[in-house]
C-alpha positions as CSV (number, residue, x, y, z in Angstrom):
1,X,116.7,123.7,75.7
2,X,117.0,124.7,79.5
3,X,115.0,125.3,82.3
4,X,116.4,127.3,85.2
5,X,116.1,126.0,88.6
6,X,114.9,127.7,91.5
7,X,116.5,125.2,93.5
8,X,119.7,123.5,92.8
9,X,120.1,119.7,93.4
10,X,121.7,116.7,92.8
11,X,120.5,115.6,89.2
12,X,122.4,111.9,89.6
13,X,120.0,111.6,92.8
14,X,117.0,112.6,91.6
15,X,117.4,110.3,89.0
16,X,118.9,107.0,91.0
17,X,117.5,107.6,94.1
18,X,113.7,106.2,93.5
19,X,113.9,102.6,91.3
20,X,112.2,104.2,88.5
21,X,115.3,104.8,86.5
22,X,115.8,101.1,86.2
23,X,112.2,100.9,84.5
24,X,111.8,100.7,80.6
25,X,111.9,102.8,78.7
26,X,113.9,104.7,81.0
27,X,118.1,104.9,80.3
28,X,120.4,106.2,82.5
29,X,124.3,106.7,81.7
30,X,126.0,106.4,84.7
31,X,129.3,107.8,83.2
32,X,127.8,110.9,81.7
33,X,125.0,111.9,84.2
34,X,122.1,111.4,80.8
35,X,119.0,110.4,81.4
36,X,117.2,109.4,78.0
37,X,113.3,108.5,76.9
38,X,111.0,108.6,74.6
39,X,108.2,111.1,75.4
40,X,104.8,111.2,73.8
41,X,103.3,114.8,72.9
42,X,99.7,115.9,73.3
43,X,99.2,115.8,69.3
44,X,100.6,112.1,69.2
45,X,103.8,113.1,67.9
46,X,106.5,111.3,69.8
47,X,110.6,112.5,70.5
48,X,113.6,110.8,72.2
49,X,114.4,113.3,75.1
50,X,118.1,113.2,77.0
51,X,118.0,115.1,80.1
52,X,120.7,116.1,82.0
53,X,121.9,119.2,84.5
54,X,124.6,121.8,83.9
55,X,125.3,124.2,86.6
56,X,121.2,125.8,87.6
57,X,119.9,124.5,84.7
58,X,118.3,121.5,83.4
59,X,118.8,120.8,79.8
60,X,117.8,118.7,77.6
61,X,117.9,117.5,73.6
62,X,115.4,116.6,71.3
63,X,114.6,113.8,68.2
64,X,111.6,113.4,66.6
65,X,110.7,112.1,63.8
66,X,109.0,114.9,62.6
67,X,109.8,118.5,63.1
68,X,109.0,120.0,66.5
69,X,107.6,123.5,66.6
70,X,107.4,125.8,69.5
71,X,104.2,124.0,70.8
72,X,106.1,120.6,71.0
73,X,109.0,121.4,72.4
74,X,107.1,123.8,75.3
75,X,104.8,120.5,75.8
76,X,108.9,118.4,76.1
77,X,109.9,121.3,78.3
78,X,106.6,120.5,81.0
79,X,106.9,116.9,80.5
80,X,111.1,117.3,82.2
81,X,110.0,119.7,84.8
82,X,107.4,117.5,86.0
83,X,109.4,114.0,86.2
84,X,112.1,116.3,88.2
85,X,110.0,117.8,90.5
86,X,111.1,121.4,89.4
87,X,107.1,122.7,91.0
88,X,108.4,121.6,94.1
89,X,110.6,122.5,97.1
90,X,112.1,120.7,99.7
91,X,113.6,123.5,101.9
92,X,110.5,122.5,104.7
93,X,112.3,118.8,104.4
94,X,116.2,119.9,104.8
95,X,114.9,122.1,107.7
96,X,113.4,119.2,109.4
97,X,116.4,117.4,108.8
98,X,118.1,119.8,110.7
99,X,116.4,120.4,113.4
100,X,116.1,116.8,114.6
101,X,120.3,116.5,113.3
102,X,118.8,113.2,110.9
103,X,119.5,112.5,107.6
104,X,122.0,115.5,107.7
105,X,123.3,114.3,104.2
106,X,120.4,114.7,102.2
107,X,120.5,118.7,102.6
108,X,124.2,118.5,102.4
109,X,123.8,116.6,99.0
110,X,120.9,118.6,97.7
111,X,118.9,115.4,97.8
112,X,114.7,114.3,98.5
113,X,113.5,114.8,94.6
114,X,112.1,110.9,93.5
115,X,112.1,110.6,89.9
116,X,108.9,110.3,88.5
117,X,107.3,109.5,85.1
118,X,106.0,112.3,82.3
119,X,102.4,110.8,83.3
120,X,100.5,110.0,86.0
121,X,99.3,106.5,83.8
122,X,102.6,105.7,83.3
123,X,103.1,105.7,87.3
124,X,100.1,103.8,88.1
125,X,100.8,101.5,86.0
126,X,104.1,100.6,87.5
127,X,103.6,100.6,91.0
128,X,100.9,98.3,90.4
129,X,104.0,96.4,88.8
130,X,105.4,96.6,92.0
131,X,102.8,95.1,94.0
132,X,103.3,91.2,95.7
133,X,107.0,90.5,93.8
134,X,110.2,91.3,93.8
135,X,112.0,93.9,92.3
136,X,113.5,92.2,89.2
137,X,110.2,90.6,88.1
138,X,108.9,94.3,88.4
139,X,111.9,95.5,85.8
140,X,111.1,92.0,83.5
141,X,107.1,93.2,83.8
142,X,107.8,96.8,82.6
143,X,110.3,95.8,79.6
144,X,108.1,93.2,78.4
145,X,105.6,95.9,78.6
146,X,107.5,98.0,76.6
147,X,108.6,96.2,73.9
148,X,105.8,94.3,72.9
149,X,103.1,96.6,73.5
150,X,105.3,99.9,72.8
151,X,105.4,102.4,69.5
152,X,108.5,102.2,67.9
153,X,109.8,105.7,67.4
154,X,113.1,105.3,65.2
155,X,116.3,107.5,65.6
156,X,119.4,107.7,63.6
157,X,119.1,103.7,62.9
158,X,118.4,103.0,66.2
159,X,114.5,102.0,67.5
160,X,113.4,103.3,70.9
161,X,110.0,102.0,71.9
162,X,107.1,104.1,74.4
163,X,105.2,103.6,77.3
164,X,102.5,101.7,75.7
165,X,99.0,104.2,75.8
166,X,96.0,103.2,77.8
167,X,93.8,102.6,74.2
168,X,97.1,100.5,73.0
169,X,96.8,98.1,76.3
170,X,93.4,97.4,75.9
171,X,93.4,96.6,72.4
172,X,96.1,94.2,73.7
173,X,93.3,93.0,76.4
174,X,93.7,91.0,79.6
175,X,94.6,87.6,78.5
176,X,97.2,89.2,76.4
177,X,98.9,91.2,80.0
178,X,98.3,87.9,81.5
179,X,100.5,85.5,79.3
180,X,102.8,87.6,77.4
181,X,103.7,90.4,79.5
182,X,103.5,88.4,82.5
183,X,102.1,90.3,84.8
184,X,99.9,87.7,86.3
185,X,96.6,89.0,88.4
186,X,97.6,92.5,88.1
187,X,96.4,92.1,84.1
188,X,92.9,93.1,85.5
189,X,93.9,95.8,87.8
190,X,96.0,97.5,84.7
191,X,93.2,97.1,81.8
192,X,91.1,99.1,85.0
193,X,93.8,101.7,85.2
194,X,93.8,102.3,81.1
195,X,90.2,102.4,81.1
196,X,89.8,104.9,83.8
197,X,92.5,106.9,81.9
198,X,90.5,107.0,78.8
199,X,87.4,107.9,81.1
200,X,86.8,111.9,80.5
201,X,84.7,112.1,84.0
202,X,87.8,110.1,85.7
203,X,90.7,112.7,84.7
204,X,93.2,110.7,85.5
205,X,96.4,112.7,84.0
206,X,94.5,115.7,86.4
207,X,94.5,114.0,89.7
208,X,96.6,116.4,92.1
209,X,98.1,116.5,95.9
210,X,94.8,117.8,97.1
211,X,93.2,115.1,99.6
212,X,90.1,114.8,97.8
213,X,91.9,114.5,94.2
214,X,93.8,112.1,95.8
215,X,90.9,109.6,97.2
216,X,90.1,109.1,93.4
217,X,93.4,106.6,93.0
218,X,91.8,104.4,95.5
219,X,88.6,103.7,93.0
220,X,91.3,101.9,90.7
221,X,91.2,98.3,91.1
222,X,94.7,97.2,92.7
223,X,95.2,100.5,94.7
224,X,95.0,99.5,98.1
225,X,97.0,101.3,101.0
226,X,100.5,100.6,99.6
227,X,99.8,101.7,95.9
228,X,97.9,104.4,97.5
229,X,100.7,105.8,99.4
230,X,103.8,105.3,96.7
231,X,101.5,107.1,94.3
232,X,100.5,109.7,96.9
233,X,104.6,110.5,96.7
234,X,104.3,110.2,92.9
235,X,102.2,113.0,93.4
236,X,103.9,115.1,95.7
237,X,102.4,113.7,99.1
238,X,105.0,112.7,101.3
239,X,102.5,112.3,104.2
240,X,101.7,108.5,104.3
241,X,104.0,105.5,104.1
242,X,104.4,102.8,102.0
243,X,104.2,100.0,104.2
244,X,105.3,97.1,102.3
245,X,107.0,94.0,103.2
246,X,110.6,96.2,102.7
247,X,109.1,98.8,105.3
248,X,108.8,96.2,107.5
249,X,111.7,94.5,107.5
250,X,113.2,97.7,107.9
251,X,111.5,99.0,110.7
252,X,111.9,95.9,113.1
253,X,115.1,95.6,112.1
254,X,116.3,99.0,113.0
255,X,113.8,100.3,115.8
256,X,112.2,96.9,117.2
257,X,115.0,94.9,117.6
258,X,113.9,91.8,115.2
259,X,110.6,92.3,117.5
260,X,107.6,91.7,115.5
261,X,105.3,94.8,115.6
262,X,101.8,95.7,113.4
263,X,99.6,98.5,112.4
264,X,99.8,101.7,114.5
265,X,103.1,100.9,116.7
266,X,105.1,100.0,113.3
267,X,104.1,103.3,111.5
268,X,104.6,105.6,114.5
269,X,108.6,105.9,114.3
270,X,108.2,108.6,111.9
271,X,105.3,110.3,113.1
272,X,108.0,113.4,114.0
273,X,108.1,113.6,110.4
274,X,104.8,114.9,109.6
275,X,104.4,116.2,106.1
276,X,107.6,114.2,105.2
277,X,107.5,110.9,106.6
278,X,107.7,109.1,103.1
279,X,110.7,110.9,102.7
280,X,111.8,110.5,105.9
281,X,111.3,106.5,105.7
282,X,112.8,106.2,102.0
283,X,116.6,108.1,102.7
284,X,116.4,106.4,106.3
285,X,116.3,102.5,105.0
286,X,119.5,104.0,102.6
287,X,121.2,106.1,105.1
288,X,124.5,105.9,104.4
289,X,124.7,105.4,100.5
């Protein structure tokens, strides 16, 4: 199948530019620009999906198990255009970027679009993964994730496994997070995350950009301003920053002179950036690459 872009842009980017791509049970082929994953369809059906870009057009192939009628592959079809951002554009960004003559590569490159995951459960889920560690303990967390707690959906001999559901982790329970999977303290914030998923007057997977769709996140345990922010982006809030021990680093580093700054003062070299500053801040720390 294809979907038609509106706006061209760089499909190797949008997939490697935000971690995510690194993050079971997503693949990426370097050599031949696929991204693959197993997607789970609204009547529980599930499908190997391998995404990739040719010319205006996203396509992408389809496995399942089972056959998939019109229905299924409509619901594949809205699952891709969501993880690439296809309901979005960034020409406001790239005009920004031109007007202050910054981060002139990113329009040159048809790059801003952040990879994101087919739901927003999936998402919360791993930034909370991100939270207090390092970046390889987050990619051991989400595989171990994965394969234990998982479906298996089996293709042509091979067995891909799924983001584990929010009924599927619970069943698991907290003890289990905490000494299998590994995820330490952020077992309790994650069972809180499934159960709110599950939660009809929650409506998790219905949470938008709007501000006060947005203040819901923070009622999850483990969503404090960091998680907040990230998922704000997730969402298509660029906004806020994700001021994390990276950010600051970063920010000292390059604007402060090593100086140790806080709060306000640390935040306020990208206040030019208005509705993009998480943008502005993510292809700034990377200029270059």
């Amino acid at each position: 199948m294809k979907i038609p872009l509106q706006e061209d842009f760089n499909f190797a980017a949008a997939v490697t530019d935000h971690g995510w791509w690194m993050l079971s049970p997503n693949e990426w082929d370097d050599q031949r620009h696929i991204l693959s994953r197993p997607v789970r369809l609204r009547n529980q059906k599930k499908a190997l999906v391998r995404i990739s870009k040719l010319e205006h057009h996203l396509q992408f192939e389809m496995e399942s198990e089972a056959p998939l009628d019109d229905a299924d592959q409509q619901n594949i079809k809205e699952q891709v255009a969501w993880m690439f951002r296809l309901d979005e554009t960034f020409e406001p960004f790239y005009t920004m970027c031109s007007d202050f003559n910054e981060l002139l590569h990113l329009p040159h490159n048809g790059r801003g679009r952040l990879l994101r995951s087919p739901t927003l459960f999936e998402d919360v889920v791993k930034v909370i993964l991100t939270t207090n560690t390092r970046w390889g303990q987050t990619i051991n967390m989400a595989r171990n994730l994965v394969d234990q707690l998982g479906e298996t959906l089996p293709i042509n001999q091979q067995e891909y496994k799924i983001f584990p559901e929010p009924e599927r982790i619970l069943e698991a329970g907290e003890a289990f997070l905490k000494e299998q999977i590994r995820v330490g303290y952020r077992s309790t914030y994650i069972i809180d995350a499934a159960e709110k998923a599950l939660d009809p007057a929650f409506k998790l997977e219905g949470l938008t950009s709007a501000t006060d769709s947005l203040a819901k996140l923070i009622e999850i345990k483990g969503v404090g301003p960091y998680a907040f922010n990230t998922l704000s982006m997730i969402l298509g809030k660029y906004d806020s920053l994700p001021v994390d021990s990276d950010y600051k680093a970063h920010v000292m580093t390059k604007y402060f002179n090593g100086e140790k700054v806080k709060g306000r003062k640390m935040e306020s070299v990208y206040d030019k950036w208005g509705a993009y500053k998480f943008l502005a801040y993510w292809y700034d720390k990377d200029e270059g690459r």
